[in-house]
C-alpha positions as a printed Julia matrix, in Angstrom:
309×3 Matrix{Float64}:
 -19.65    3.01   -1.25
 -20.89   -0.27    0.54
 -18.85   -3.55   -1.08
 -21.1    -6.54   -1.32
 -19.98   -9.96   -1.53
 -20.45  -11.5    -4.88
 -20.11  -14.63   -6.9
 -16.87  -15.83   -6.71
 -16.42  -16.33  -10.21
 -17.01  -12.49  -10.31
 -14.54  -11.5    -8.23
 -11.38   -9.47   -9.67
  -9.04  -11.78   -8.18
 -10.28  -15.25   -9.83
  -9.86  -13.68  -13.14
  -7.11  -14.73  -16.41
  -6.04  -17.85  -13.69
  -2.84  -19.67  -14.73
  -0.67  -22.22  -13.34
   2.01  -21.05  -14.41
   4.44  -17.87  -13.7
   7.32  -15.27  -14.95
  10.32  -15.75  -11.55
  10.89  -12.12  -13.84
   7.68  -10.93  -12.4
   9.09  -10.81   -9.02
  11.35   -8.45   -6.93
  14.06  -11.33   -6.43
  12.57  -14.85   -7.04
  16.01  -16.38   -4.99
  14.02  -15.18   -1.68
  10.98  -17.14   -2.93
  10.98  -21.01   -2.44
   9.39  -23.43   -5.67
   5.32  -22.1    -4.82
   6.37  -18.6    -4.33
   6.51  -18.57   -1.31
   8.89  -16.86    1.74
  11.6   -19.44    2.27
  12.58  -17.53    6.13
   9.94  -18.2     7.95
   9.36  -19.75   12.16
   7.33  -23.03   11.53
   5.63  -23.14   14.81
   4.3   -19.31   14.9
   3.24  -19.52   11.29
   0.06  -19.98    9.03
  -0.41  -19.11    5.27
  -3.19  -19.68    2.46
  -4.59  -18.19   -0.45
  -5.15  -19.53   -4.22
  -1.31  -19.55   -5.0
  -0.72  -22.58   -2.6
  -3.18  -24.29   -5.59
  -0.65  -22.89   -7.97
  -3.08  -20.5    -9.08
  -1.32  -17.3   -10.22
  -2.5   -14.44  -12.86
  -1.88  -14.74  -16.84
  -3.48  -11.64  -18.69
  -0.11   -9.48  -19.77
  -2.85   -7.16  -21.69
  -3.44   -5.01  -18.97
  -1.47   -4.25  -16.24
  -1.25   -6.28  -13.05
  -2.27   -4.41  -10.1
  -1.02   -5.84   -6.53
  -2.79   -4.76   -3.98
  -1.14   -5.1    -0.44
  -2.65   -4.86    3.31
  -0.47   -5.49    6.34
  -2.87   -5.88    9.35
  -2.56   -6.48   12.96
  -5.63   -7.29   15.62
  -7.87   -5.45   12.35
 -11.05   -7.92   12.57
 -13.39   -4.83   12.49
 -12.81   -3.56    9.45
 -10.59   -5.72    7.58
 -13.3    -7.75    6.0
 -14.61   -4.49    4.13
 -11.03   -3.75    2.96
 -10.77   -6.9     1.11
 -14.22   -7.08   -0.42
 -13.4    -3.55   -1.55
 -10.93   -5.02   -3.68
 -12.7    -8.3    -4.41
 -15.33   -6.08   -5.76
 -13.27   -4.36   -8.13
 -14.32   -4.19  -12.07
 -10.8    -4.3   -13.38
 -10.18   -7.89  -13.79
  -6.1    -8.26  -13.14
  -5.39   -7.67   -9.51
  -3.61   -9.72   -7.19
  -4.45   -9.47   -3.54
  -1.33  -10.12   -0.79
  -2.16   -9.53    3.23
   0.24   -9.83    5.72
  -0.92  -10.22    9.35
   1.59   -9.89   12.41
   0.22  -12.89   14.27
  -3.14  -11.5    14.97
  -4.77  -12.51   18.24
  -8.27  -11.36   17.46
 -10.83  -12.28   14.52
  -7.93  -11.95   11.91
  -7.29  -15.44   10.82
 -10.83  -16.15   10.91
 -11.64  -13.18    8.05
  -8.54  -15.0     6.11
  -9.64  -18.05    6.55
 -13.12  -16.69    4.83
 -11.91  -15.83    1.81
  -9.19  -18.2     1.36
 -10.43  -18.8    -2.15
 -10.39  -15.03   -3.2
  -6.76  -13.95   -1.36
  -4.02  -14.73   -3.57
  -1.54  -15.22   -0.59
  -1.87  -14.75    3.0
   0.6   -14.68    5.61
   0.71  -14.63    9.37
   3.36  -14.31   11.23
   5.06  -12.37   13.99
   6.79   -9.31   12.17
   9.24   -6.09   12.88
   6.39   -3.63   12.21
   4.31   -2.55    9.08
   7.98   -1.92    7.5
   8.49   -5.66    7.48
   4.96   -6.53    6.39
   5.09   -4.93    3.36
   8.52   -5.72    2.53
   7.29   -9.16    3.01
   4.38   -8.84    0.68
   7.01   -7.01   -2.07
   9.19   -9.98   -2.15
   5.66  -11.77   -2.88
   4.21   -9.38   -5.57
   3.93   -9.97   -8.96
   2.26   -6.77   -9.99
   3.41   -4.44  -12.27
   2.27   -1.86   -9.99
   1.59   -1.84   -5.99
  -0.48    0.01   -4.36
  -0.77   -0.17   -0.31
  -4.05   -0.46    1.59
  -4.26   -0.44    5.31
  -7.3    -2.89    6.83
  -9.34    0.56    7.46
  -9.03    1.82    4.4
 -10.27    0.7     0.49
 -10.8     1.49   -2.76
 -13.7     4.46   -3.02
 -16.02    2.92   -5.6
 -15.62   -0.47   -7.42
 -14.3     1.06  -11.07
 -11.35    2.99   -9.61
  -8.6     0.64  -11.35
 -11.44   -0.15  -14.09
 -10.52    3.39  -15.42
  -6.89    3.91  -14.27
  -5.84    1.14  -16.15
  -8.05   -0.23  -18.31
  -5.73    0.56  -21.32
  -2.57   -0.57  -21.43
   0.01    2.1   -22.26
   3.04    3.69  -21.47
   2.38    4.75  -17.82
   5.05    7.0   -14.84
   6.31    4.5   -12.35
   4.3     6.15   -9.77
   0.82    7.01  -10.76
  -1.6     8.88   -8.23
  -4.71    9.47   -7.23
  -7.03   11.29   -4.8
  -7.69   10.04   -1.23
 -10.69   10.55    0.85
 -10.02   10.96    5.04
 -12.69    9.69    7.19
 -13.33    9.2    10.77
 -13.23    5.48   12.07
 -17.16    5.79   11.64
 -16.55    6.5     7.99
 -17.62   10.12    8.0
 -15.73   12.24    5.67
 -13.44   14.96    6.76
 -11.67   16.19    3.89
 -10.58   14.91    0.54
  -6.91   15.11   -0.61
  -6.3    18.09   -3.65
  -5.68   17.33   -7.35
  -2.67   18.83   -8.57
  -2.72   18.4   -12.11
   1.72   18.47  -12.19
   3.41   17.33   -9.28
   6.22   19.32   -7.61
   8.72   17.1    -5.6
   9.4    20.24   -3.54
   5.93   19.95   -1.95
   7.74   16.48   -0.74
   9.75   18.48    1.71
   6.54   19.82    4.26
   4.21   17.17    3.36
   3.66   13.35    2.39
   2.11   15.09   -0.66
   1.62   11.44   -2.48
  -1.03    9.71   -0.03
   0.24    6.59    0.24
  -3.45    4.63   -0.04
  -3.82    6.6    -3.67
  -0.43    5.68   -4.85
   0.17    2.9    -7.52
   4.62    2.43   -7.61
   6.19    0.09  -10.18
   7.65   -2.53   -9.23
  10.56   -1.34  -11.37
  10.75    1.27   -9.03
  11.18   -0.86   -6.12
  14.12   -2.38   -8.26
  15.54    0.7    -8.38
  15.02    2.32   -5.02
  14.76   -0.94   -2.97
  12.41   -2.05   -0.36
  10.69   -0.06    2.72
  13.24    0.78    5.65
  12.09   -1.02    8.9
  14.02    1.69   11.0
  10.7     3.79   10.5
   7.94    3.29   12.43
   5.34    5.75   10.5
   6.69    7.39    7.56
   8.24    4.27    5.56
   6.7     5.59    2.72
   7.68    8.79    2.49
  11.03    7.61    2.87
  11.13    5.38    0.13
  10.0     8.03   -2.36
  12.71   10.77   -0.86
  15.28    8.1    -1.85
  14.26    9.02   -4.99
  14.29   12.71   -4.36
  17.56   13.65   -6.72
  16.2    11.62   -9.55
  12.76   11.83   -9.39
  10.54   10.29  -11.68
   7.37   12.15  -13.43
   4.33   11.09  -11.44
   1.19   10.33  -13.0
  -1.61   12.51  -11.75
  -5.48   11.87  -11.86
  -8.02   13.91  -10.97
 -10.0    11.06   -9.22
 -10.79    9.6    -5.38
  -9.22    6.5    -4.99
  -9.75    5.42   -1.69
 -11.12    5.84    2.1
  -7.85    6.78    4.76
  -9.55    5.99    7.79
  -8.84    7.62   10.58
  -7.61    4.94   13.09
  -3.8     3.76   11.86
  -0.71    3.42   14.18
  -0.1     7.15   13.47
  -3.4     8.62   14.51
  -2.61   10.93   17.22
   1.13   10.91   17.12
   1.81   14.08   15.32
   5.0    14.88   17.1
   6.29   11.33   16.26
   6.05   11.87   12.63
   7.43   15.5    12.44
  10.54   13.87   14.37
  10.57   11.08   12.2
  10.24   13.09    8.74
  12.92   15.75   10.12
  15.18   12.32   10.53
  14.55   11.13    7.14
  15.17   14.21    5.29
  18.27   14.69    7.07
  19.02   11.18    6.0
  18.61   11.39    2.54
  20.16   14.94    2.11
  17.34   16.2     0.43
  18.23   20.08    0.89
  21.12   21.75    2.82
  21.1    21.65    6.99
  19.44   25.38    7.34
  16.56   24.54    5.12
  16.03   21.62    6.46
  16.06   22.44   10.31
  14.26   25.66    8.86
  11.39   23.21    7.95
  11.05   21.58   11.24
  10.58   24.77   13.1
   8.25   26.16   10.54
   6.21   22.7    10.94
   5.97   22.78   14.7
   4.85   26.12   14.88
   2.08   25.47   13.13
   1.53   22.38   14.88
   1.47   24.35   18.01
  -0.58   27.28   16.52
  -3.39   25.06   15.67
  -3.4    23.36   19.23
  -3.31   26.56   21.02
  -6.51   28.19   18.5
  -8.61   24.43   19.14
């Protein structure tokens, strides 16, 4: 799906405007100075915009609010089509939050451009895509988040328009269907429906893609923010916190968004089967044997599939 740019009175971020805001809306308001903003922040290595420093901020509590969150670093190539793909959106209560690590390329400039759309940007040297979206968390005042990375973006324009265009009593993580393409955009697979999720499928597999999940903020309450210790699977361990309590998930039969192929973990297979070994060792999600068990039975397969390419 190609995202045009439209009137800005169009756009699903200029929509139910307020100037004024719930401090119960956010994750901890204490961390957030007077104009919701970070209060920790370097002066001289830092630069910010977006409509909230107009004291613009959303007011429609009949649907619900839908942050949307990109952390991006050096993305100038493709980080202008992530945004307009949620700009473009028919759903008319989403808040947009991007962090940037102190981009060095076209970045700031793409910001910059839609200023007037973005309802906060930030950039900033950071710890890692951990501390980007913790960042943007502290910021959010969805009443869900959902995490887009600037390569990736919502499928087609009416993907919230029919996850949440009735407000009822929803799962604090609701999910969705991702489609994986190539850095040219070419598909190579699309993610299965499952119409009940399993948490056991947790244990081999990030079986929640993380671009076609939607997590309450009441969640992140609950289960606290991203751990900056990990390096690619944050997200998976945030929802194994979770593992002995696990909420029901939410399941739709319906592509949310493009994965594109080009993220800090393309290519580093071995990285993230160490790293997900670590983290459910951490969080003592089975006993040692089935765990360890696990690990061999995923590198084997790893290795199986390298040696029949």
């Amino acid at each position: 799906m190609k995202h045009t740019n439209k009137d800005n009175k169009q756009y699903a971020t200029v929509q139910n405007i307020t100037d004024r805001i719930n401090k119960e809306r956010f994750f901890d308001s204490s961390k957030l100075s007077d104009s919701y903003t970070l209060l920790d922040y370097d002066e001289k290595k830092f630069s910010h915009g977006g409509i909230r420093l107009q004291g613009q901020f959303k007011s429609n509590d009949k649907k619900p609010l839908i942050t949307i969150i990109t952390a991006v670093y050096n993305g100038d190539k493709y980080l202008e089509e992530t945004i307009l793909s949620v700009l473009n959106q028919k759903y008319n209560n989403v808040e947009l939050i991007i962090i940037d690590g102190g981009s060095t390329d076209g970045t700031l400039r793409i910001l910059e451009k839609y200023n007037a759309q973005i309802d906060y940007w930030l950039s900033e040297p950071d710890k890692g895509i951990s501390d980007a979206f913790n960042k943007a968390i502290l910021l959010a005042s969805g009443d869900y988040i959902n995490f887009q990375g600037d390569g990736d973006g919502f499928y087609d324009t009416d993907v919230l328009e029919k996850l949440f265009a009735e407000k009822k009593h929803r799962s604090d993580l609701i999910s969705g269907l991702i489609e994986r393409i190539d850095e040219n955009g070419k598909r190579l697979y699309v993610s299965k429906y499952t119409k009940k999720f399993n948490k056991r499928s947790l244990l081999t597999r990030m079986s929640l893609p993380h671009q076609g999940l939607f997590t309450s903020m009441d969640f992140f309450r609950t289960f606290g923010l991203f751990d900056i210790t990990n390096k690619y699977c944050m997200d998976y361990e945030h929802l194994l916190r979770a593992y002995h309590d696990f909420p029901e998930v939410e399941t739709n039969n319906l592509i949310i968004a493009k994965w594109r192929a080009d993220g800090i973990g393309n290519n580093q297979e071995l990285k993230i089967f160490k790293e997900y070994h670590k983290i459910k060792v951490d969080n003592n999600v089975t006993n040692t044997i089935h765990l360890h068990a696990l690990n061999i039975w995923t590198l084997t397969k790893y290795y199986i599939k390298k040696i029949s390419l």
